[in-house]
N, C-alpha and C positions, 0 to 999 in steps of 0.2 A: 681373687681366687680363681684357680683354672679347674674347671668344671671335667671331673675325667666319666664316663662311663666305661665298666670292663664288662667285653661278650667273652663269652667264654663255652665249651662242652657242656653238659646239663653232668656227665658223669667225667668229668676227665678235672685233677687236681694235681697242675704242675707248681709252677710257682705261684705265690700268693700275691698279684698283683696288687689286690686292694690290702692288702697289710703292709705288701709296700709302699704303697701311694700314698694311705693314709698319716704315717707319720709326715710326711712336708706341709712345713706350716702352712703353704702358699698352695696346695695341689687340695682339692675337696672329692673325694670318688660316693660319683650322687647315685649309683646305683649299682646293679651287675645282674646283667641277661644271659639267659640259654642261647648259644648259636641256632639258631633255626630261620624257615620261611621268612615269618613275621619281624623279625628282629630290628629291622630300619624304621618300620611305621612306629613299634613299640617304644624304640630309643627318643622318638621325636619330643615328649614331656620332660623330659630330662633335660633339652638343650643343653648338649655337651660339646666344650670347647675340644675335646680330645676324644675319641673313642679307639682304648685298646683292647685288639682282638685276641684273643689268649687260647686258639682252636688245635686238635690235631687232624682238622683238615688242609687238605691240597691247600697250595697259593691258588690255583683254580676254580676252586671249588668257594673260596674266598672274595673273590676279587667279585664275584656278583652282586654279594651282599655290604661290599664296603662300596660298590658304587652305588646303589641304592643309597646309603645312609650318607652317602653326598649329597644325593639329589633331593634328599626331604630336610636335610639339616646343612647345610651347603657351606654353614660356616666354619663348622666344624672337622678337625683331621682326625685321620685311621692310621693305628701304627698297629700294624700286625705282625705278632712274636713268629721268630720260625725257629726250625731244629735246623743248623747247616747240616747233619745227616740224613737226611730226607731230602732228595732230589726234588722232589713235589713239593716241598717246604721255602725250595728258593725263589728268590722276586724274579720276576718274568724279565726279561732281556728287553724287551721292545714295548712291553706294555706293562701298565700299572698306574697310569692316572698322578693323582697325587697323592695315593697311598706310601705309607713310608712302611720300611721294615729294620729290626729288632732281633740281635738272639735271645732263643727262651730263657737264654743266664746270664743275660745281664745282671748286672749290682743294684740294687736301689738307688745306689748315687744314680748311675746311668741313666736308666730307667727314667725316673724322676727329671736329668737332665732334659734329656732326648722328648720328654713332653715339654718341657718350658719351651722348647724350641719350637716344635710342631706349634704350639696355641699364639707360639710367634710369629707362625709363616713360615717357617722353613719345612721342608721335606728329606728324610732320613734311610738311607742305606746303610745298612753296619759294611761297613769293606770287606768283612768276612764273606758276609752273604752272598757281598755283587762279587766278590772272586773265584765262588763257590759255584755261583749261577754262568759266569761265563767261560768256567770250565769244563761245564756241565753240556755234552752235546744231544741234545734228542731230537727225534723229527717232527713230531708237533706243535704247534704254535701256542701259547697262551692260551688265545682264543678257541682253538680248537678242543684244546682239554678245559675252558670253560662249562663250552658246551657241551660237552662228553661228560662231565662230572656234574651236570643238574638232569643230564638224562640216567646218569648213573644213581641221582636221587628220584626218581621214577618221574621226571618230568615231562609233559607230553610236547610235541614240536612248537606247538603254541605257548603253552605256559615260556619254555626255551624262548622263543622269539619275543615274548615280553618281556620277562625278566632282563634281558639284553639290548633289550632296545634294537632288534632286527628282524625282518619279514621273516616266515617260513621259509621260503624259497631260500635265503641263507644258510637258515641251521641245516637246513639237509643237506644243502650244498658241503656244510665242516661235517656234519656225520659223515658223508658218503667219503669227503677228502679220509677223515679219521678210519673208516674201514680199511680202504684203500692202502692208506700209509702201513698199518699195521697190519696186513696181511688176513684181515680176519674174516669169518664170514658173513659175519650179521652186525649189529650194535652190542649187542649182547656181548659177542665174542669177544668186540673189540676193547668193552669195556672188562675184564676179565684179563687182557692180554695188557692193560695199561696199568692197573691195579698188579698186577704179579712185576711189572718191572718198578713199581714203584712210584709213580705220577698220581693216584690216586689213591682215596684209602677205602 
């Protein structure tokens, strides 16, 4: 049996992961967590061969918390749904580990496929996505709007430089680049000016 856990919004009801997973004889869904902080330590009892992330946050905003849940559960893959209308929703160009990505409408065939694969080893682009994302031009990096979207969740430069695995002197280095690029005058502003084009939510 392939062990799935679904993260998901504590208030957000798009498609019904677990009602689709659940019918496959062969697919068992051991749980389903609120997207938050904690969510990688918490997923750890569950040892799940798959973890699908089901959020309307950023792919940035994202990518923190499916590498964490690498790093405590290592065995296990992240297939995280996106909306291809949401700019923020697309898989990063240059970065993304071995997170796969998902549209939020796929079929339950799909769905279901697209896990057997993942608990197989393989890693998953929908072609939608990656044709979406590289037509998609903006000036900040992944990494950039990483950082920009855990300080956009009140994070302070340290908590930032843990959660990432980077010194301070880093993140302030992408804050100050993320000012900069975007014209803004503070982090504040900048985080205000990336959310209004749509990179954040």
């Amino acid at each position: 049996m392939i062990r799935v856990l679904v993260v998901r919004d504590g208030g957000y009801f798009g498609i019904q992961v677990r009602v689709l997973l659940s019918a496959q004889p062969d697919i068992e869904v051991v749980g389903t967590l609120p997207m938050d902080h904690d969510v990688a330590a918490r997923a750890v009892p569950f040892t799940p061969h798959v973890v699908v992330i089901d959020t309307e946050l950023m792919v940035s905003q994202v990518l923190p918390a499916a590498a964490e849940l690498r790093a405590r559960v290592p065995s296990c893959s992240v297939l995280v749904l996106c909306d291809p209308t949401k700019p923020g929703m697309l898989p990063p160009r240059r970065r993304g580990g071995e997170v796969s990505f998902l549209l939020k409408e796929a079929s339950a065939a799909y769905l279901a496929d697209s896990v057997r694969r993942l608990a197989a080893g393989e890693r998953i682009v929908h072609p939608r996505l990656q044709a979406a994302s590289l037509n998609t031009e903006r000036g900040l990096s992944t990494r950039e709007l990483e950082v920009l979207g855990l300080a956009a969740e009140g994070d302070s430069v340290d908590d930032i430089a843990k959660r990432l695995y980077l010194s301070g002197g880093t993140v302030r280095n992408y804050l100050s680049s993320v000012i900069y690029k975007t014209g803004a005058r503070n982090r504040l502003d900048a985080i205000r000016i990336v959310r209004k084009d749509g990179w954040l939510r």
